[in-house]
N, CA, C and O atoms as CSV, one atom per row, in Angstrom:
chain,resi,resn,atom,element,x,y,z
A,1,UNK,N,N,152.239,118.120,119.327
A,1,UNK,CA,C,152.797,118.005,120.662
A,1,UNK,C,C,152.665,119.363,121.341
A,1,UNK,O,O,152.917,120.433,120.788
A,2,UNK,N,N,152.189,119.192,122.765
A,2,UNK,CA,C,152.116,120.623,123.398
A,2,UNK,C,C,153.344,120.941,123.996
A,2,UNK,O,O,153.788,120.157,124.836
A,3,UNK,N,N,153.970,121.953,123.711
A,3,UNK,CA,C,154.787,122.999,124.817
A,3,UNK,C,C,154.723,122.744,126.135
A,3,UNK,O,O,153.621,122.965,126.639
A,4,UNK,N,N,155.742,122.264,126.994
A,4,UNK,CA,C,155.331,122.350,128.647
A,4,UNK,C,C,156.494,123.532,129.177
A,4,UNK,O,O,157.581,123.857,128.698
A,5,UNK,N,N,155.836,123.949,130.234
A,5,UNK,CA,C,156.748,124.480,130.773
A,5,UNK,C,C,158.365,123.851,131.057
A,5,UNK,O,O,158.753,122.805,130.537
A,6,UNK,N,N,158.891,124.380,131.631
A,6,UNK,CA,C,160.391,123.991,132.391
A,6,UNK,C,C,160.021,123.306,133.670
A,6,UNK,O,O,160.615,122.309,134.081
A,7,UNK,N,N,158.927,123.930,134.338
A,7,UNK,CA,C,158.360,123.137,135.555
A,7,UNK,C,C,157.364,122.166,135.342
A,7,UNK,O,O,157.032,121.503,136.325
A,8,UNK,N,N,156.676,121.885,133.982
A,8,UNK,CA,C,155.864,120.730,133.860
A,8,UNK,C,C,156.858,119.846,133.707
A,8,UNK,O,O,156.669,118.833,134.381
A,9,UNK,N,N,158.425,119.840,132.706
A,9,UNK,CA,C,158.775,119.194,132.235
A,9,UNK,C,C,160.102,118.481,133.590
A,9,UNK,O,O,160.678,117.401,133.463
A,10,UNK,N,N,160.235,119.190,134.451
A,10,UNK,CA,C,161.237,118.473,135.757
A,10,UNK,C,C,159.737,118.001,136.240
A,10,UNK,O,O,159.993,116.808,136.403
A,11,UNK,N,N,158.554,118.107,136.529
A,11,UNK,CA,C,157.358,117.743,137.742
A,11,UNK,C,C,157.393,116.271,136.919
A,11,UNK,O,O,157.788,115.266,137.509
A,12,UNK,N,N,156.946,116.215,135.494
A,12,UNK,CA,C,156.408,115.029,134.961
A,12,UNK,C,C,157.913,113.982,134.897
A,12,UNK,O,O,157.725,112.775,135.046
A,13,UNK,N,N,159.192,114.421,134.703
A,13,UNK,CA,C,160.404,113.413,134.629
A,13,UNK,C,C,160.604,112.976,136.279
A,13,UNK,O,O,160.801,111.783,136.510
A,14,UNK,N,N,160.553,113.964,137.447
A,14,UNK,CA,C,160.035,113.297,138.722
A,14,UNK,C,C,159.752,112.471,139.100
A,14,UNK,O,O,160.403,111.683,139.786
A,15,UNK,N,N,158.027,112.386,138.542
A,15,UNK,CA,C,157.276,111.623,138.558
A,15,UNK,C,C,157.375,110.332,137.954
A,15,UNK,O,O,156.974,109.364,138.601
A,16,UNK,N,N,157.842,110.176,136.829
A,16,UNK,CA,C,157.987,109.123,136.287
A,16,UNK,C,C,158.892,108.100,137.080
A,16,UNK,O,O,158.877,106.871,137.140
A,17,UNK,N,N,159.745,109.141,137.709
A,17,UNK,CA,C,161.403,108.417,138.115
A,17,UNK,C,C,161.027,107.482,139.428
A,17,UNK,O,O,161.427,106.402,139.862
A,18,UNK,N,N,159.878,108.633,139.899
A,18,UNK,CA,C,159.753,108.040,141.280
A,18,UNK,C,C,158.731,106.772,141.565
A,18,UNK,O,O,158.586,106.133,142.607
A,19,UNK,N,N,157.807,106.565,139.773
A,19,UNK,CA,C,157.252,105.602,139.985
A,19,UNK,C,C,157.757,104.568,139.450
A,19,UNK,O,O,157.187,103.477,139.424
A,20,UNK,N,N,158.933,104.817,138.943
A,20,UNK,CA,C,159.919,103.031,138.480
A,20,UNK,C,C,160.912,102.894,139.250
A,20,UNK,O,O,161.109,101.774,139.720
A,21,UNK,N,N,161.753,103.924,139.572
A,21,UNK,CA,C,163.143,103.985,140.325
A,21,UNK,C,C,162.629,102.459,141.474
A,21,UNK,O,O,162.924,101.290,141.228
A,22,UNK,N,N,161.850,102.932,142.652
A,22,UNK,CA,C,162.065,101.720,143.610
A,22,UNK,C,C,161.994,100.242,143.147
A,22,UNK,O,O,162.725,99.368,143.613
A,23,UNK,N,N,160.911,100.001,142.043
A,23,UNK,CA,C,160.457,98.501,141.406
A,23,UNK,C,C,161.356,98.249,141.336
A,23,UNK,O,O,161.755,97.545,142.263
A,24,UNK,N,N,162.387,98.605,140.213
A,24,UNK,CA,C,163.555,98.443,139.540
A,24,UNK,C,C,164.774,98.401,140.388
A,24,UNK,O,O,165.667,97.851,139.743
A,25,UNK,N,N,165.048,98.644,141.192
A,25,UNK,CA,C,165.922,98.819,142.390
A,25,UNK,C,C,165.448,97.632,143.040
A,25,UNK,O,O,166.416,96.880,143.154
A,26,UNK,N,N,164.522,97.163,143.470
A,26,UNK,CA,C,163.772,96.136,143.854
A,26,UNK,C,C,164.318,94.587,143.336
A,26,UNK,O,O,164.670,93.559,143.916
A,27,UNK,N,N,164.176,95.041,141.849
A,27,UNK,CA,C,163.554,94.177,140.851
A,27,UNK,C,C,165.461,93.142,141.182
A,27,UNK,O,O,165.650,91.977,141.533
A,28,UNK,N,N,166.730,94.550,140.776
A,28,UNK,CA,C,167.726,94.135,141.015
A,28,UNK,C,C,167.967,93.771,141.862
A,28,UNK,O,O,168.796,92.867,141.767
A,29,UNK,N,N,167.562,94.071,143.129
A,29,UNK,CA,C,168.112,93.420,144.485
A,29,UNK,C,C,167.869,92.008,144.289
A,29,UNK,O,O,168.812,91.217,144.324
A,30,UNK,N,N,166.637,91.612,144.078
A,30,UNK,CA,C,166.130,90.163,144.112
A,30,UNK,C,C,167.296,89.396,142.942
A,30,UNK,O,O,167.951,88.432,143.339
A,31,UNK,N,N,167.441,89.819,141.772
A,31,UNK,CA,C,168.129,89.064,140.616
A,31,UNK,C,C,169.811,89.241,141.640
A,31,UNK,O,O,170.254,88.287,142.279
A,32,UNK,N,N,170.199,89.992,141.612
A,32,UNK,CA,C,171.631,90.103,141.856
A,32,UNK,C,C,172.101,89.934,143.654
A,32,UNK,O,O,173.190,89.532,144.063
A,33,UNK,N,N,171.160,90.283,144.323
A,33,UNK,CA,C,171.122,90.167,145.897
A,33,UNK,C,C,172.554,91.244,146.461
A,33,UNK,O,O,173.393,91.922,145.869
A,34,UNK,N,N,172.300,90.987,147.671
A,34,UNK,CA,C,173.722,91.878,148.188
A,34,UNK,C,C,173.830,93.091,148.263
A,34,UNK,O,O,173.762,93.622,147.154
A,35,UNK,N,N,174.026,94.041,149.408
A,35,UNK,CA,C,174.285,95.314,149.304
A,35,UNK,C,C,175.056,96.021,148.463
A,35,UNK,O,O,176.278,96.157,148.534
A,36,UNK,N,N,173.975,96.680,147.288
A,36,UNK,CA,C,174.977,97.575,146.342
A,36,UNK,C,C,176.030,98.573,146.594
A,36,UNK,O,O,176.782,98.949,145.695
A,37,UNK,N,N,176.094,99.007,147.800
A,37,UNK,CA,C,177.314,99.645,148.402
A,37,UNK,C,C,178.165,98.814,148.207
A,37,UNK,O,O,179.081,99.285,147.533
A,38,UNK,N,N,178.364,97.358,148.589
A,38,UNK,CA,C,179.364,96.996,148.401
A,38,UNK,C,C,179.693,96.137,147.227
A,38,UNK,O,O,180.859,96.018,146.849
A,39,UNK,N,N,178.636,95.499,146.606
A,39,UNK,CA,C,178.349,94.468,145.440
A,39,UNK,C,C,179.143,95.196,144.345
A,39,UNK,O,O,179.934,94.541,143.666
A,40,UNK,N,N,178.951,96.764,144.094
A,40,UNK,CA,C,178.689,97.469,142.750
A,40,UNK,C,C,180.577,97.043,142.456
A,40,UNK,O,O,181.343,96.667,143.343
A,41,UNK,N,N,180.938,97.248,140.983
A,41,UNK,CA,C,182.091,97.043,140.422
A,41,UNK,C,C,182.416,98.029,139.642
A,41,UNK,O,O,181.366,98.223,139.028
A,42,UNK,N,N,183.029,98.633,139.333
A,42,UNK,CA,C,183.427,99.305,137.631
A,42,UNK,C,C,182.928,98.837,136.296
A,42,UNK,O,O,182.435,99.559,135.428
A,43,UNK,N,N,183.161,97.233,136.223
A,43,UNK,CA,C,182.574,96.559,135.681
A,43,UNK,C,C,180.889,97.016,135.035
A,43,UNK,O,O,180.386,97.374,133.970
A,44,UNK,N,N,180.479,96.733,136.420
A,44,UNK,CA,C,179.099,97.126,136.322
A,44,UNK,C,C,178.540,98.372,135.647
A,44,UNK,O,O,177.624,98.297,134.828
A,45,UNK,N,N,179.117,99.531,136.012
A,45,UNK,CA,C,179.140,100.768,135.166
A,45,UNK,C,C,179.421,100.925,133.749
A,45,UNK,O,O,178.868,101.678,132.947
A,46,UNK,N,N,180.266,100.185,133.584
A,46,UNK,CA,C,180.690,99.933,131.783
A,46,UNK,C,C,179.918,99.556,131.293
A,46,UNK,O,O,179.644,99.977,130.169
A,47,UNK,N,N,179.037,98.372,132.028
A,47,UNK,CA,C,178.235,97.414,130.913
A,47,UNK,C,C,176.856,98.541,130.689
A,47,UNK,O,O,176.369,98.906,129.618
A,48,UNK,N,N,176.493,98.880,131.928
A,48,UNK,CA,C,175.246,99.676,132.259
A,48,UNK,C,C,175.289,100.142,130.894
A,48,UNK,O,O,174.530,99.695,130.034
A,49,UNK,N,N,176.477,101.350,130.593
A,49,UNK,CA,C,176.718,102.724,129.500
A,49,UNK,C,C,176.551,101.411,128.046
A,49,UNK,O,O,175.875,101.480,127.020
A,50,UNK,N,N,177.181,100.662,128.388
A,50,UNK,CA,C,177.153,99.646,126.954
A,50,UNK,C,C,175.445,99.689,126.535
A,50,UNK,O,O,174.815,100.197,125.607
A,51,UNK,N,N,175.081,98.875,127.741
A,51,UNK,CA,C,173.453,99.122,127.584
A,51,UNK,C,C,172.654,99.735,126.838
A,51,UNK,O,O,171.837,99.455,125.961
A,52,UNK,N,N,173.250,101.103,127.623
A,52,UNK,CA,C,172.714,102.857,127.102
A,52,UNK,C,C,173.183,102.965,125.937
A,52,UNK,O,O,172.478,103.530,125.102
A,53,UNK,N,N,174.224,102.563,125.629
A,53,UNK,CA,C,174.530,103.169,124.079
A,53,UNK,C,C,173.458,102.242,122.912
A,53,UNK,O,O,172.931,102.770,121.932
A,54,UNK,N,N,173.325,100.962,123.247
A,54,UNK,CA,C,172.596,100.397,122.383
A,54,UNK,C,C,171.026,100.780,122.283
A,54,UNK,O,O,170.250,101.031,121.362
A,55,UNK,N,N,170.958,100.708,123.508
A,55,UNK,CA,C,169.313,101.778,123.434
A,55,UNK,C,C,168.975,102.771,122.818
A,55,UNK,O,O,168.121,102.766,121.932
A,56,UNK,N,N,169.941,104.285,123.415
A,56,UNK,CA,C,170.399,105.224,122.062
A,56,UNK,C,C,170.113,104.964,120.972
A,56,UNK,O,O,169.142,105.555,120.501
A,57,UNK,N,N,170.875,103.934,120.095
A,57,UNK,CA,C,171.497,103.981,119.159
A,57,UNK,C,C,169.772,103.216,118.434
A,57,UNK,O,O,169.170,103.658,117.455
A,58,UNK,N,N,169.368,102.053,119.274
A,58,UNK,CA,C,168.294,101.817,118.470
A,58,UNK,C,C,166.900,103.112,118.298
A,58,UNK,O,O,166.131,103.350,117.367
A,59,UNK,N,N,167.064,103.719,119.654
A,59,UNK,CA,C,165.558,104.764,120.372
A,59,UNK,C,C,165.835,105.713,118.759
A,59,UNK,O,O,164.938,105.807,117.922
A,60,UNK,N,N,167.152,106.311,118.583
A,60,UNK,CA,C,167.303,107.555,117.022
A,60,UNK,C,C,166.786,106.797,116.023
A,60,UNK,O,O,165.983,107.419,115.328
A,61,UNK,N,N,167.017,105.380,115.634
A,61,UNK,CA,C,166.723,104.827,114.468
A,61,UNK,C,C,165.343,104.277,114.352
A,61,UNK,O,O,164.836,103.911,113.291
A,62,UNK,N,N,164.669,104.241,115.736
A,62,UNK,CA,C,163.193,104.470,115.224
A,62,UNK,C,C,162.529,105.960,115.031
A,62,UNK,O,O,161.464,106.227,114.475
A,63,UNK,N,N,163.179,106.577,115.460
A,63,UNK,CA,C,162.757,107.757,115.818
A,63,UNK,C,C,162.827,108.310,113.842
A,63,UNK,O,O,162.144,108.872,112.986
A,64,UNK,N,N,163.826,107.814,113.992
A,64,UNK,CA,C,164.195,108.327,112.483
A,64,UNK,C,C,163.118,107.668,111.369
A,64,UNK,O,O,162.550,108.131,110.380
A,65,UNK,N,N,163.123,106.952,111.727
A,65,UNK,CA,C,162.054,105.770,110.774
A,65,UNK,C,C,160.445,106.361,110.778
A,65,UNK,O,O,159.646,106.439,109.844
A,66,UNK,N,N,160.342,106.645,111.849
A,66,UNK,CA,C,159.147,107.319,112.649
A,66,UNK,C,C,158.651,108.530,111.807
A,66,UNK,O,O,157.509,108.715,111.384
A,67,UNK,N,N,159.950,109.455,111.626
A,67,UNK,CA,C,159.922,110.851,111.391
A,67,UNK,C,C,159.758,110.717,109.330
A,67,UNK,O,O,159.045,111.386,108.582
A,68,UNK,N,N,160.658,109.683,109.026
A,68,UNK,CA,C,160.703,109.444,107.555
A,68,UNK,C,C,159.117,109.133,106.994
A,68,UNK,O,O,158.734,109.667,105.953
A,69,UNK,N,N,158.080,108.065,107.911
A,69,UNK,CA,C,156.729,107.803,107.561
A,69,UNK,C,C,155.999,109.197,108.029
A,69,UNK,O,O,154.956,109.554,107.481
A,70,UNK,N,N,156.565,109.905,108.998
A,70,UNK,CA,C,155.358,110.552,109.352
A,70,UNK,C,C,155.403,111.459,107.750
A,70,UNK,O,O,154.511,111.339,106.910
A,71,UNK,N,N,156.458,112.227,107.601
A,71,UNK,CA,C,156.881,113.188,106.107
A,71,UNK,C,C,155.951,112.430,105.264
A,71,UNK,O,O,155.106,113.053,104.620
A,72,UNK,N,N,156.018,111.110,105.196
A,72,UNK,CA,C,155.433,110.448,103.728
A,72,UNK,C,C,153.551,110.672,103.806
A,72,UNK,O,O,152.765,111.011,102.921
A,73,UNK,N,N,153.380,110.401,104.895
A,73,UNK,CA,C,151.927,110.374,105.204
A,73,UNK,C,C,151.388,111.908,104.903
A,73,UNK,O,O,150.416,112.243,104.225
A,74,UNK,N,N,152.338,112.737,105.628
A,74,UNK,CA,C,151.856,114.599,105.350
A,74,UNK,C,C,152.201,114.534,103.851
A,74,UNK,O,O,151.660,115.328,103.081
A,75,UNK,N,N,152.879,113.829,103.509
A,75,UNK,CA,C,152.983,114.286,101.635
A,75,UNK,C,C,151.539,114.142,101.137
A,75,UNK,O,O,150.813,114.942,100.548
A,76,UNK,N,N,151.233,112.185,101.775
A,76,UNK,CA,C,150.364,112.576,101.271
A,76,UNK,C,C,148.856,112.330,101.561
A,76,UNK,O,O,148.177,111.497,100.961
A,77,UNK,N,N,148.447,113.083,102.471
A,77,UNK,CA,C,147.428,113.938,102.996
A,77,UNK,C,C,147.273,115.082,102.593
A,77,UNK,O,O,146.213,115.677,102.786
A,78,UNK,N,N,148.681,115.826,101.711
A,78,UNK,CA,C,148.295,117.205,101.347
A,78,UNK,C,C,148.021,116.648,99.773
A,78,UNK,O,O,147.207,117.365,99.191
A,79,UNK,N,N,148.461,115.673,99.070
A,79,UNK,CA,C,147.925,115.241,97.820
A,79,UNK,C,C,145.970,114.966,98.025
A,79,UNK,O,O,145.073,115.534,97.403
A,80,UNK,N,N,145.864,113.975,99.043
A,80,UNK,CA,C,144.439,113.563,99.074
A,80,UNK,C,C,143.785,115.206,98.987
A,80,UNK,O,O,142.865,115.333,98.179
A,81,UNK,N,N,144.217,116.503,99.791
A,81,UNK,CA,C,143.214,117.232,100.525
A,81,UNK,C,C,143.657,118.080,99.219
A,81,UNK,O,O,142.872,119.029,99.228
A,82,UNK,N,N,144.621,118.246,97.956
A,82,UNK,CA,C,144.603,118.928,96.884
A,82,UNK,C,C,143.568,118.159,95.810
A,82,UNK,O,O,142.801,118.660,94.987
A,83,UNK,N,N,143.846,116.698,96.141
A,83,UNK,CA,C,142.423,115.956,94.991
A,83,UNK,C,C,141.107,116.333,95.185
A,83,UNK,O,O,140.395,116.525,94.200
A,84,UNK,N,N,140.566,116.502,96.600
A,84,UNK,CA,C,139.116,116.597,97.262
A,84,UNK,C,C,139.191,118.173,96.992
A,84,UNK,O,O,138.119,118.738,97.208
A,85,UNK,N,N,140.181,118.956,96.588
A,85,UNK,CA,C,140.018,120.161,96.142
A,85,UNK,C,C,139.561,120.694,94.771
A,85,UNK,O,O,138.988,121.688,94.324
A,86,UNK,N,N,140.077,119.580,94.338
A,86,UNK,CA,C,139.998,119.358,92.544
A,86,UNK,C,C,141.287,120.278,92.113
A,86,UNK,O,O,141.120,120.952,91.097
A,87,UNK,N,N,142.554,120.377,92.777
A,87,UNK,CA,C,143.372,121.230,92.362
A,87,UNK,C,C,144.796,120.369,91.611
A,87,UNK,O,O,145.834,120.908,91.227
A,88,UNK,N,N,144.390,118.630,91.549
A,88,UNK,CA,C,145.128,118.080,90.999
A,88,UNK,C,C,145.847,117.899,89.380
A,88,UNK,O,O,146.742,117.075,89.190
């Protein structure tokens, strides 16, 4: 993974935001209708974070899963590249 700056890394989260933010804003108006100024609830905010936490909670446990195969694979890639060495 490359290093970005502090300014690659706000330019590229920007960017991203600004090319889903409207769809998605969109996407809800059509499903839920009604001016979110006045539509929005407390309610609504709770569930949102509920949302978020389950996302969280799954996004670490692949991540983790992710990180456990990648270790296994460098184990062993450094076994294959000690065999093709003949240092086994």
């Amino acid at each position: 993974m490359n290093a970005r700056t502090p300014s690659e890394i706000r330019d590229a989260a920007i960017e991203r935001y600004n090319s889903v933010a409207a769809p998605k804003f969109d996407a809800g108006q059509k499903e839920h209708g009604g001016n979110l100024d006045f539509r929005v609830q407390w309610e609504d905010l709770e569930y949102e974070v509920i949302d978020l936490w389950y996302y969280i909670q799954s996004m670490k446990r692949k991540c983790s899963l992710l990180a456990e195969e990648n270790e296994a694979l460098r184990r062993e890639c450094g076994k294959l590249r000690a065999s093709l060495k003949g240092e086994d």
